[in-house]
N, C-alpha and C positions, 0 to 999 in steps of 0.2 A: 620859385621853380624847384621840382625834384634835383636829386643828383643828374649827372647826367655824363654819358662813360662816353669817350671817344677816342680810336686807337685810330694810327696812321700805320699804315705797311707798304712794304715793298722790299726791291734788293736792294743789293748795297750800291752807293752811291747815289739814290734816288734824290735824296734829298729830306727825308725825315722828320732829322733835326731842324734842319731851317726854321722848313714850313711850323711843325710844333712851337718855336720858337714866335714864330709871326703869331699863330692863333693863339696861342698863348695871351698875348700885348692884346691882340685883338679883344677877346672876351673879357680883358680886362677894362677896355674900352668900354664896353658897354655896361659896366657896373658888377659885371656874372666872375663872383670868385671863382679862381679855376687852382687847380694845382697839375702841373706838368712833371710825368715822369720816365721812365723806359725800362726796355728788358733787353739781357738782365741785366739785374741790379737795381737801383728804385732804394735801396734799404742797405745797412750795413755787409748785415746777413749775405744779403743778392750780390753786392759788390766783390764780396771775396767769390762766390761763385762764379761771377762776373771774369774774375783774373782768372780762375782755370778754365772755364770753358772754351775762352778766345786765345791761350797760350800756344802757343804756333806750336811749342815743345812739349806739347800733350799729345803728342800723335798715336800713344798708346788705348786712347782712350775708347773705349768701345760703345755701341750706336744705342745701346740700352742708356747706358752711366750717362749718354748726354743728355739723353732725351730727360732720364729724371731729375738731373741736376737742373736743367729746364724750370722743367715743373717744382725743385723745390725753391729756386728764385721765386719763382711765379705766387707760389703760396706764398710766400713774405709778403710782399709785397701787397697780395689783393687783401691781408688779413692786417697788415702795418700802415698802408696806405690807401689803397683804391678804396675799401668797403668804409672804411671811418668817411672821407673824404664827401664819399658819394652820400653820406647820411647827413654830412649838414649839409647840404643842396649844393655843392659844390661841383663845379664842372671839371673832370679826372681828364686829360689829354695823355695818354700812355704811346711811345713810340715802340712799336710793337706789341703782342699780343700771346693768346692762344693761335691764332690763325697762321704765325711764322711758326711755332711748334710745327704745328699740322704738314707747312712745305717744306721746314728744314729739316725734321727728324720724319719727316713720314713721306712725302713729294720726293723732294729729292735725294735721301738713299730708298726709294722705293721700301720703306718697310712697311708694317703694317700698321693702317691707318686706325684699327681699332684699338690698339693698345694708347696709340699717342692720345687717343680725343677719352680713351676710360682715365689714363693718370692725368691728364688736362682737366678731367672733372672733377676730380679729388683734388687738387692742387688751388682750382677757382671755386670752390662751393656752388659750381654751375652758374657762375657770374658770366655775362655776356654782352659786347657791349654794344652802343645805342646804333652808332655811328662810326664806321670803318671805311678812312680814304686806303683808298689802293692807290698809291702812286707808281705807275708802272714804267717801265726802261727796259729796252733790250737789252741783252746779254754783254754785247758788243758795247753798248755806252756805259754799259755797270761798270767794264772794264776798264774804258779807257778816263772815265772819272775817276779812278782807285788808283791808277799809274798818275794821272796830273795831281792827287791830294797830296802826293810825296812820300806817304807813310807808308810804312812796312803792312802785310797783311796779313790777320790774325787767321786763327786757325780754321774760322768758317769759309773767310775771303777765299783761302787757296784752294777749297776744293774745286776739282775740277768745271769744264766746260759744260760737260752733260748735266751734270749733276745742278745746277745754275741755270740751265734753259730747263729741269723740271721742275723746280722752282718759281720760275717764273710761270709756268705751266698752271701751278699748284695755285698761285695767287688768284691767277684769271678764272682757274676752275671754280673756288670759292665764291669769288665775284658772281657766278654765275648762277651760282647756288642758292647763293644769299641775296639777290638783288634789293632786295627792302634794306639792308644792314649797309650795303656794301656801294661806295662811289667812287670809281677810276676815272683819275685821271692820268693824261702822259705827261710825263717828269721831264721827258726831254725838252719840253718849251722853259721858258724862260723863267727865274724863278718867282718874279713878278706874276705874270700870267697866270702860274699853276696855283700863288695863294690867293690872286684873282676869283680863280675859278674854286677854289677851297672856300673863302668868305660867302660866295654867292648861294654854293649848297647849304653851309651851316644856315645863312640867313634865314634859308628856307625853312631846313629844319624845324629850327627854331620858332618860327611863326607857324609853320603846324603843329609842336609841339606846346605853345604855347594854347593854340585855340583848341586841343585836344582835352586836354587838361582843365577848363572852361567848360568844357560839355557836361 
């Protein structure tokens, strides 16, 4: 089987990692090496931009320097990891993407959505990927899953309410956009359920990408 790219999105608290975590065990169940990663960070490099981007005490930081520091995680990583990965037919599980660029530096502070998708392109080599779950969650339960994890929250977490419901705006718009790319489901069911329903898409996939590839 080719490479094969699959990013999971949504906000915070959705659930993410878990799930990644399950699909991960899963595809390795069925014999399909896979390599699981996320943004940012994924790579040394991304990891230190990783610490300043989420540092609650970067509040200087202005809505360009993130967007690009974004983007230059993003490039490590699809040039250290995703692009190799994807060439020996390995299946890439990336938690987050280009597409959280898109609603977090472009949705939700309303900036300008061309600038983020031109250094998104530069940054990915126009990589794009196969399969994108939207795991989606109201505003409201983002919230109050981020007060029960315990943790303090980082410098994306505390933006405001607004800013968080276009966000969430921004995912669904996508979705809608993308329907061939893109599979929502609601996060708020149980975490069973949602890789439930996460295994059944891939299976699908899978089998039409299998018989595609045959043709």
């Amino acid at each position: 089987m080719k490479g094969l790219f699959i990013t999971l999105e949504g906000p915070e608290g959705s659930g993410k990692s878990t799930q990644a975590s399950r699909i991960e065990k899963y595809v390795i169940s069925l014999g399909i090496p896979c390599v699981r990663t996320r943004e940012p960070g994924g790579t040394s490099i991304g990891n230190r931009i990783r610490g300043i981007l989420l540092d609650p005490e970067a509040e200087e930081m202005k809505q360009r320097t993130e967007m690009l520091l974004y983007a230059a995680s993003r490039a490590q990583l699809v040039e250290e990891v995703i692009r190799p990965a994807l060439a020996a037919g390995k299946v890439v599980l990336c938690d987050r993407f280009v597409d959280s660029s898109l609603v977090y530096q472009g949705y939700g502070p309303q900036w300008d959505m061309d600038e983020v998708l031109s250094v998104n392109r530069i940054a990915t080599g126009g990589l794009v990927p196969d399969r994108t779950y939207l795991l989606d969650l109201s505003v409201e339960e983002s919230a109050e899953r981020l007060v029960k994890r315990g943790k303090g929250v980082d410098r994306i977490e505390q933006k405001g309410e607004a800013f968080h419901r276009r966000v969430r705006e921004g995912f669904l718009e996508l979705a809608r956009v993308h329907p061939q790319r893109y599979c929502v489901i609601d996060a708020a069911q149980p975490v069973d359920q949602v890789f439930e329903e996460l295994r059944k898409d891939l299976d699908s996939y899978l089998k039409k990408r299998r018989a595609s590839q045959r043709s």
